[in-house]
C-alpha positions in Angstrom: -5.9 -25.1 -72.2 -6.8 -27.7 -69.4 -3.4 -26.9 -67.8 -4.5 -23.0 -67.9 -7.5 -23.8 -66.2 -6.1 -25.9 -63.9 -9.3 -28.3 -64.2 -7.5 -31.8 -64.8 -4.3 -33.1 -64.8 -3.3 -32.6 -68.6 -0.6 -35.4 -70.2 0.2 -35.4 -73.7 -1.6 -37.7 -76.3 1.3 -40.2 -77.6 1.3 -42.3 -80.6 -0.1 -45.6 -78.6 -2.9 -43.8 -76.8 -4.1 -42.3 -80.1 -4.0 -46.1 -82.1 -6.0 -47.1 -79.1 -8.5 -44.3 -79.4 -9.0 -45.0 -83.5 -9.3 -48.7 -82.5 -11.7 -47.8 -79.5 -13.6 -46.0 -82.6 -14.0 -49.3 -84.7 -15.2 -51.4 -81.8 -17.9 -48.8 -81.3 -18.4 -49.3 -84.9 -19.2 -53.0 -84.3 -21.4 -52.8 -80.9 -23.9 -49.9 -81.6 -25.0 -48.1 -78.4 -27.5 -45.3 -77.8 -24.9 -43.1 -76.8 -20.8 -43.5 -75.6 -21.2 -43.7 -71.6 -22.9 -46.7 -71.6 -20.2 -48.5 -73.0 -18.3 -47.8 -69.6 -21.1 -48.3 -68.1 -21.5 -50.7 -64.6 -25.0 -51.7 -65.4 -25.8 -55.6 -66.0 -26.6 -55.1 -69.6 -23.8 -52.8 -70.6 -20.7 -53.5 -67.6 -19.3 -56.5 -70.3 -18.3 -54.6 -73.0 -14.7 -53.6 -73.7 -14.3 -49.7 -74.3 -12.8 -49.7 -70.4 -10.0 -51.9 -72.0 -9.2 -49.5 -74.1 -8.7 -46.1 -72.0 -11.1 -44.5 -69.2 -14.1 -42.6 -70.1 -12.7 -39.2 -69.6 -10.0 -40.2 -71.5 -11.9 -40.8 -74.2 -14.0 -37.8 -73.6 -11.0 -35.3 -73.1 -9.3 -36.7 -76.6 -12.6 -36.9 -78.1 -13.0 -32.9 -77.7 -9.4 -31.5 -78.5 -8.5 -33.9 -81.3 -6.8 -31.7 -83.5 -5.2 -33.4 -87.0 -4.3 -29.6 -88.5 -0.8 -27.7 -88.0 -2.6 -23.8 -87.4 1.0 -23.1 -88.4 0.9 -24.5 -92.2 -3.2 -23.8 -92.6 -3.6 -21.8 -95.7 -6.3 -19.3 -95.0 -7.9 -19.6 -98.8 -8.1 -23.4 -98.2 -11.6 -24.6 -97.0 -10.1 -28.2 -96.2 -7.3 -26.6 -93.5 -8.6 -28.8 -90.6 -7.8 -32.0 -92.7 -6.1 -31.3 -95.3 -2.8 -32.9 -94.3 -4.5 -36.0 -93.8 -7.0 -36.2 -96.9 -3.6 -35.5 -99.2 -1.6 -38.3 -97.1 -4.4 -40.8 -97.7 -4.2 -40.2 -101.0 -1.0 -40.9 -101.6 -1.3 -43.6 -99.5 -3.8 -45.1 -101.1 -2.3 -44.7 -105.0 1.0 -46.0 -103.8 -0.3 -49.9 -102.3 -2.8 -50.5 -105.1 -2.6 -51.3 -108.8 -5.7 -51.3 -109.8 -7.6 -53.7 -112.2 -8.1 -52.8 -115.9 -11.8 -51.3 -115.1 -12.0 -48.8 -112.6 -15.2 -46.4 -112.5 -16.1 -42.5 -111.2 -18.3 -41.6 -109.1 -19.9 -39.2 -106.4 -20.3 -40.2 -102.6 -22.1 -38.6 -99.9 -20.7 -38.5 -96.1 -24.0 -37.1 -93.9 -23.2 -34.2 -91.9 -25.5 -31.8 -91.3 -23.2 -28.8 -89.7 -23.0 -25.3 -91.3 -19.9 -25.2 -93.5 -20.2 -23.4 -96.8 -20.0 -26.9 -98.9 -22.6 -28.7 -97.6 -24.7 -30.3 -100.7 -28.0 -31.6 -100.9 -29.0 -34.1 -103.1 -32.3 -35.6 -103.1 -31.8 -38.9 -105.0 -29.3 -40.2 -102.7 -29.7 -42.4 -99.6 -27.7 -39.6 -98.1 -29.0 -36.6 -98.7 -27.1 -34.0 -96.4 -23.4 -33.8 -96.4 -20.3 -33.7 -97.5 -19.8 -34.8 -101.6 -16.9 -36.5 -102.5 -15.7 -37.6 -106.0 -13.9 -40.9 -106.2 -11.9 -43.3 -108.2 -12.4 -46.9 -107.6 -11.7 -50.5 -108.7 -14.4 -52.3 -110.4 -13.8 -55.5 -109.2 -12.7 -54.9 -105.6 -14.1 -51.8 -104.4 -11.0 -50.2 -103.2 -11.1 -46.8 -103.4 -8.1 -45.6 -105.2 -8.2 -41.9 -105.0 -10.9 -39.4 -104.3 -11.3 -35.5 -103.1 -13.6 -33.7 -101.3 -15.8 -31.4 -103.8 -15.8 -27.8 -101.8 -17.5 -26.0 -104.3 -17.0 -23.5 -107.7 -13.3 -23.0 -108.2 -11.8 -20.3 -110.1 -9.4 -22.4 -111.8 -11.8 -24.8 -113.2 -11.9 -25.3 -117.7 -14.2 -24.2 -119.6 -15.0 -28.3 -120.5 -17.1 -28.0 -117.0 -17.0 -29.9 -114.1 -17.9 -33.3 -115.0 -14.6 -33.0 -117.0 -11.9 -31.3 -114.9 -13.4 -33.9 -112.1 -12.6 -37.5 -114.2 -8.8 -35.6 -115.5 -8.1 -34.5 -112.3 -8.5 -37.8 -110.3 -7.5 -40.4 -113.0 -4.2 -38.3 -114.4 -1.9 -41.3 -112.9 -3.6 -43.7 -114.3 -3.2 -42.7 -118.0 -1.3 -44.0 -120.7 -1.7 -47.3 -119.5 -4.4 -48.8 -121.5 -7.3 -48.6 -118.9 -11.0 -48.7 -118.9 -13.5 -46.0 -117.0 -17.4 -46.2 -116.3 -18.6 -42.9 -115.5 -22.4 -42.1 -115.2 -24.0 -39.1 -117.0 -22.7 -36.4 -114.3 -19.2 -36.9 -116.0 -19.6 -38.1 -119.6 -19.0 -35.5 -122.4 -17.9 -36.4 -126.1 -14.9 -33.9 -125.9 -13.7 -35.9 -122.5 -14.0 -39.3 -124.6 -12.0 -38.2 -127.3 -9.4 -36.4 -125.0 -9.3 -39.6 -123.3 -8.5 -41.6 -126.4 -5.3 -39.2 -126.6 -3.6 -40.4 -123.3 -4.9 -44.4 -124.3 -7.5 -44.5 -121.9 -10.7 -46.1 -123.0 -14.2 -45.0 -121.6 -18.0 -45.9 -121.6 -20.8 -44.1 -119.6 -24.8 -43.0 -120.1 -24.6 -39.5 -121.8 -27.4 -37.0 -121.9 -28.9 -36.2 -125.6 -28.8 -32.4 -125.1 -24.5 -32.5 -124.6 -22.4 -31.1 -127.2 -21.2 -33.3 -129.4 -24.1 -35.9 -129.4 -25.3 -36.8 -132.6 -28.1 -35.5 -134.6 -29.6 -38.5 -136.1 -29.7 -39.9 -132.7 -32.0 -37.0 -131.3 -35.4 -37.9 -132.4 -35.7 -40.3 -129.8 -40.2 -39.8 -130.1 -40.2 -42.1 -133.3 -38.1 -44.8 -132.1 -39.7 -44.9 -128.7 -42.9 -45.7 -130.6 -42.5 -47.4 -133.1 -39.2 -50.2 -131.8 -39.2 -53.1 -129.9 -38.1 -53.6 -126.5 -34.5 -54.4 -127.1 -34.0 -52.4 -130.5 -31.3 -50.3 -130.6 -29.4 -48.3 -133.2 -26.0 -46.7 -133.3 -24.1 -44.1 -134.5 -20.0 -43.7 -135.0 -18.1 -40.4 -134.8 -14.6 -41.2 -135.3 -13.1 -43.6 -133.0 -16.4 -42.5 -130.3 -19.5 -44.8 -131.0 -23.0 -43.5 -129.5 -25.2 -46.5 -128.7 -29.3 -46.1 -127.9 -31.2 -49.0 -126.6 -34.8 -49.3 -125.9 -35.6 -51.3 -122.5 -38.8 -49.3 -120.2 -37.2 -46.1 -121.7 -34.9 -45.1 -124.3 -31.2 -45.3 -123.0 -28.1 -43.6 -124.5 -24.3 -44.6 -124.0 -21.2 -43.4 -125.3 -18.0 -45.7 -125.7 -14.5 -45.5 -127.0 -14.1 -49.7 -126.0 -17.3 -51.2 -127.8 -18.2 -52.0 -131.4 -21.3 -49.8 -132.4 -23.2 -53.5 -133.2 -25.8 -55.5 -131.9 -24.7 -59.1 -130.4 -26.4 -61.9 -129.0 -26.4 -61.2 -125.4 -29.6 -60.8 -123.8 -31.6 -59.8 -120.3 -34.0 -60.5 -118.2 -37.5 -58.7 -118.3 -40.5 -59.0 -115.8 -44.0 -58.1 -117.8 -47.4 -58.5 -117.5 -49.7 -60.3 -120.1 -52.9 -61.8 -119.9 -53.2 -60.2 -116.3 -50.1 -62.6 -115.1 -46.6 -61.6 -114.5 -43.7 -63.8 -116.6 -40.2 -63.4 -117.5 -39.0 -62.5 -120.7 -35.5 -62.2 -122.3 -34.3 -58.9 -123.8 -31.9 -58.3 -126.3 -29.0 -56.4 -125.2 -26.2 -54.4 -126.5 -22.6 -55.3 -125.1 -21.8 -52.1 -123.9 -24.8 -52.2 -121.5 -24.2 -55.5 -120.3 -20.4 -53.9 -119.6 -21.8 -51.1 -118.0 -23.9 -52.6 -115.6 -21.6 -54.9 -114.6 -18.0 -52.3 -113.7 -19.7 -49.1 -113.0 -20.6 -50.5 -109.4 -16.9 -49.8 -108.1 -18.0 -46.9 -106.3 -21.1 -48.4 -104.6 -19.3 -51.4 -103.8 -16.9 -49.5 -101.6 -19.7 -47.5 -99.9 -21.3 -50.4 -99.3 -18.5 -51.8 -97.5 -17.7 -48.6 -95.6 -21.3 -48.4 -94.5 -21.5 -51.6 -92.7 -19.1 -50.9 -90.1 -18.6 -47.1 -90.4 -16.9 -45.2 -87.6 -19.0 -41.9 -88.3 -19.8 -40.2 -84.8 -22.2 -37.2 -84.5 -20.6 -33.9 -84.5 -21.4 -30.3 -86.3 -17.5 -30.5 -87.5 -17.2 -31.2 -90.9 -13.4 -32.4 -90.8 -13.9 -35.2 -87.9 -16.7 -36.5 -89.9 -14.1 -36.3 -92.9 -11.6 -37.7 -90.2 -14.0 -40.6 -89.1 -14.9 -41.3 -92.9 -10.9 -41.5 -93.7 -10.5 -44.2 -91.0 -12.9 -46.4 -92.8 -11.5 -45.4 -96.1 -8.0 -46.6 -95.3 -9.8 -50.2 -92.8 -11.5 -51.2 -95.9 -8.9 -50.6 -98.6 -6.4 -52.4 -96.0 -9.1 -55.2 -95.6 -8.5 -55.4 -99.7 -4.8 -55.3 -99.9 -5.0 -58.0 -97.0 -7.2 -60.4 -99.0 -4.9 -59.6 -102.3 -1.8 -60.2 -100.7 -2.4 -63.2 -99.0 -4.3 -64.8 -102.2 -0.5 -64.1 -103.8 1.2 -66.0 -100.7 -0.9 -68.8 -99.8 2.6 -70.3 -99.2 3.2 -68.2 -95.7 2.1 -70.0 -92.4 1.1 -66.4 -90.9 -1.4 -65.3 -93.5 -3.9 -68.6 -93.1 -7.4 -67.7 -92.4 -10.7 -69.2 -92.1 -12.1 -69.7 -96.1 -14.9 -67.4 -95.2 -12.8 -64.7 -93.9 -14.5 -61.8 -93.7 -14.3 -58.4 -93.3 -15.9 -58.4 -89.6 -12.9 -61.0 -88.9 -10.4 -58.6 -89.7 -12.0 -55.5 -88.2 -11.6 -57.6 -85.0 -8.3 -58.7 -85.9 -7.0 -55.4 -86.6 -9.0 -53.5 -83.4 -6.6 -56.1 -80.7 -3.4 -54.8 -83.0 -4.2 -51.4 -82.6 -4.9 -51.8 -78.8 -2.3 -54.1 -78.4 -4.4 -56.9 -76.8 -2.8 -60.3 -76.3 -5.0 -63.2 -77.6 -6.3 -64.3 -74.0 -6.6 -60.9 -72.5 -10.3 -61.2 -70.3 -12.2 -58.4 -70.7 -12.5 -56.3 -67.4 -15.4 -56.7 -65.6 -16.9 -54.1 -62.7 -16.8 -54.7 -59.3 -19.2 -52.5 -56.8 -16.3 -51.8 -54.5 -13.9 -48.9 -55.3 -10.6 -50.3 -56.4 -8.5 -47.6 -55.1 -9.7 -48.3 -51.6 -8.0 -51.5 -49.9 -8.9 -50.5 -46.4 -12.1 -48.5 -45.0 -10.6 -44.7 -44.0 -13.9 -42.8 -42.6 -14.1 -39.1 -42.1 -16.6 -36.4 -41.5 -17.7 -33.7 -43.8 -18.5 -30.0 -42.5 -21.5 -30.4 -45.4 -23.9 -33.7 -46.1 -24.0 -34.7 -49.5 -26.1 -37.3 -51.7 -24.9 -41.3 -51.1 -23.4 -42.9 -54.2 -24.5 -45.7 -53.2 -28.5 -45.0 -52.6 -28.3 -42.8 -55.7 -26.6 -45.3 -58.2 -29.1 -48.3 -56.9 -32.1 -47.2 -55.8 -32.1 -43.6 -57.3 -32.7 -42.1 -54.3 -30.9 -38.8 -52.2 -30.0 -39.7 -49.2 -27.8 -37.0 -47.6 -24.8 -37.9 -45.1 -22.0 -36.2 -44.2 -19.6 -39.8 -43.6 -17.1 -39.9 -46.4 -14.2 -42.5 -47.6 -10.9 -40.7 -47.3 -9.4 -42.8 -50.2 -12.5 -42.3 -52.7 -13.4 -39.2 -51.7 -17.4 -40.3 -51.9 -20.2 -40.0 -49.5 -22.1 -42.9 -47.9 -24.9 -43.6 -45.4 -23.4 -44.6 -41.7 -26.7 -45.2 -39.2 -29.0 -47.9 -38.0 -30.4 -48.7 -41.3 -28.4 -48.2 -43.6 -24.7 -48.6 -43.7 -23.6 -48.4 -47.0 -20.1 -46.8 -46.6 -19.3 -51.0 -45.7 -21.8 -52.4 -48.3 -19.5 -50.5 -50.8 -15.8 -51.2 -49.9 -16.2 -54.9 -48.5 -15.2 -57.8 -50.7 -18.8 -59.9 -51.3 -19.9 -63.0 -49.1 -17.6 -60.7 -46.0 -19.3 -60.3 -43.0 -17.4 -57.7 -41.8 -19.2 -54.7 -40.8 -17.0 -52.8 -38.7 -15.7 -49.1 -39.4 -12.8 -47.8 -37.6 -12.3 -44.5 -36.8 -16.4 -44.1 -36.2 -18.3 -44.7 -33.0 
């Protein structure tokens, strides 16, 4: 298109430029700034930072606003994921294939703000993020890495008449079956049909369930009785087959469903705050195993946003698949952050993988931001100088037309017009009795040189 126009000299993106610009994106992701110039920017507070290591700022700017990661070729007109899809269905893969995940995993929803018009956007008022994008994802319990997920894009004609909670937890944890594992799901998901279709591939399950779903039982439904009259703690139980319903009472009533738990009390217990006697004191709560098991693996999910959050890449736009884009980056740094720290916990024997005990994930953000530039270990970063760097001599000329100094504008803020020019920059600079900044500019500082050939 630029080319066409004939407004820049176009060269294609190659393979190093574009690791450069996703590891330009992370070190953004590190040093917040109000907005992307001023990390190329020459003043004082900003002229140290390392984006100019990376590529120049129209660089940035020109890859920035043609990235495409689609083939308009292989789009599918009926798909509303076109723009990404070749890259969410690679991740995927990608990210099923290097990870064996622990024996609990959970499911659960995640939110990715953008505010753009695309006809999927969801709104959820609960959530820290309330505008954007929903995904559903798999993830491990104990690590946080997010083993597979899709991007929910609304009703679908092919979806069961078990709902979506259903064809959502099938759909995602299919290559995980058969294998003896355990999934935390919340209410969104939890079904009694699901639980017992679940038992017929081996794959245990525990989650809050609602008491109006099919399939709940009936002596379990009166929840106004038990609410009054039990303790905090109490708890009764009910077994249907090999599915055991479990209600608690803690500040409300609390129902779960569990294919992996004995319907029976045991002797672990919580902490409570209450008040009494107008003073605050702590209290321990009876508490059913499957709660306690709960609580502890259904934060797979969260753990993982939590981790993506802290250094997220996610860059304003109104496009819903860079924000997808941006959100896939940290996606596949934080599940490689995981398989880093698993691998070298397996080969503590190898020289190479030693790291500090407290490695963190900062440490290999920065770590893997110089691999993806290509830095060397001592590379300096490159600091401004005043004078252009194109111009090793002083090569005056005279313009038909004044225009604005560079100099007077960028310092003092000021338009001063002259019509004195570099021939090598191509800028305009005062050249008179008081001012003469066409030398201030190009001479190397402490010079006393003030001489301009070519002018009188």
């Amino acid at each position: 298109k630029q080319l066409q126009q004939g407004t820049q000299n176009h060269h294609m993106v190659h393979e190093e430029e574009l690791l450069k610009f996703v590891g330009l994106l992370m070190y953004m992701s590190l040093v917040q700034a109000p907005n992307a110039e001023l990390y190329w920017s020459s003043k004082q507070l900003f002229h140290g930072l390392w984006a100019r290591a990376f590529m120049p700022i129209n660089r940035y700017k020109i890859i920035q606003a043609f990235l495409k990661i689609s083939n308009p070729e292989t789009e599918r007109a009926d798909d509303k994921l076109k723009k990404v899809r070749f890259v969410h269905d690679f991740l995927r893969m990608k990210c099923m294939k290097f990870w064996q995940p622990h024996e609990c995993i959970s499911v659960d929803e995640r939110m990715v703000k953008n505010k753009g018009r695309y006809g999927f956007r969801q709104y959820i008022k609960d959530k820290p993020t309330k505008w954007g994008m929903k995904l559903w994802v798999v993830a491990d319990s104990i690590t946080g890495y997010t083993y597979n997920f899709d991007v929910y894009t609304g009703k679908d004609a092919a979806r069961s008449t078990q709902g979506l909670g259903y064809d959502v937890v099938y759909k995602l944890c299919r290559s995980i079956f058969q294998q003896g594992y355990r999934i935390f799901m919340d209410n969104f998901y939890t079904s009694f049909h699901l639980f017992v279709d679940l038992l017929k591939v081996k794959t245990l399950a525990c989650g809050i369930i609602l008491a109006n779903r099919k399939g709940f039982p009936q002596e379990l439904k009166n929840t106004k009785l038990f609410n009054r009259n039990a303790n905090r703690g109490k708890m009764r139980w009910v077994r249907k087959g090999n599915v055991g319903f479990v209600q608690w009472k803690d500040n409300k009533i609390v129902n779960l469903i569990s294919t992996m738990h004995k319907s029976v009390s045991s002797n672990t217990f919580c902490t409570r705050r209450t008040k009494s006697d107008g003073k605050f004191r702590n209290i321990l709560v009876r508490q059913p195993i499957v709660i306690k098991d709960y609580n502890k693996y259904m934060g797979g999910v969260d753990r993982s946003d939590q981790m993506i959050g802290k250094y997220n890449v996610l860059r304003k736009t109104s496009k819903y698949w860079k924000t997808l884009f941006y959100h896939f980056i940290d996606i596949a740094r934080v599940n490689s952050f995981i398989l880093f720290q698993e691998y070298r916990r397996q080969h503590q024997d190898i020289p190479e993988l030693v790291r500090p005990k407290r490695y963190s994930q900062l440490d290999f953000t920065i770590e893997l931001i110089k691999e993806l530039a290509n830095f060397d270990k001592d590379i300096q970063v490159p600091l401004l100088d005043n004078r252009s760097k194109k111009c090793s001599q002083i090569v005056p000329g005279l313009r038909k037309n004044s225009k604005n100094c560079v100099r007077c504008y960028r310092i003092r803020k000021v338009e001063k017009k002259s019509k004195v020019f570099c021939q090598i920059c191509k800028k305009s600079f005062c050249f008179n009795q008081i001012r003469n900044c066409l030398v201030d500019e190009h001479s190397v500082p402490g010079s006393d040189e003030r001489s301009v050939p070519g002018l009188p």
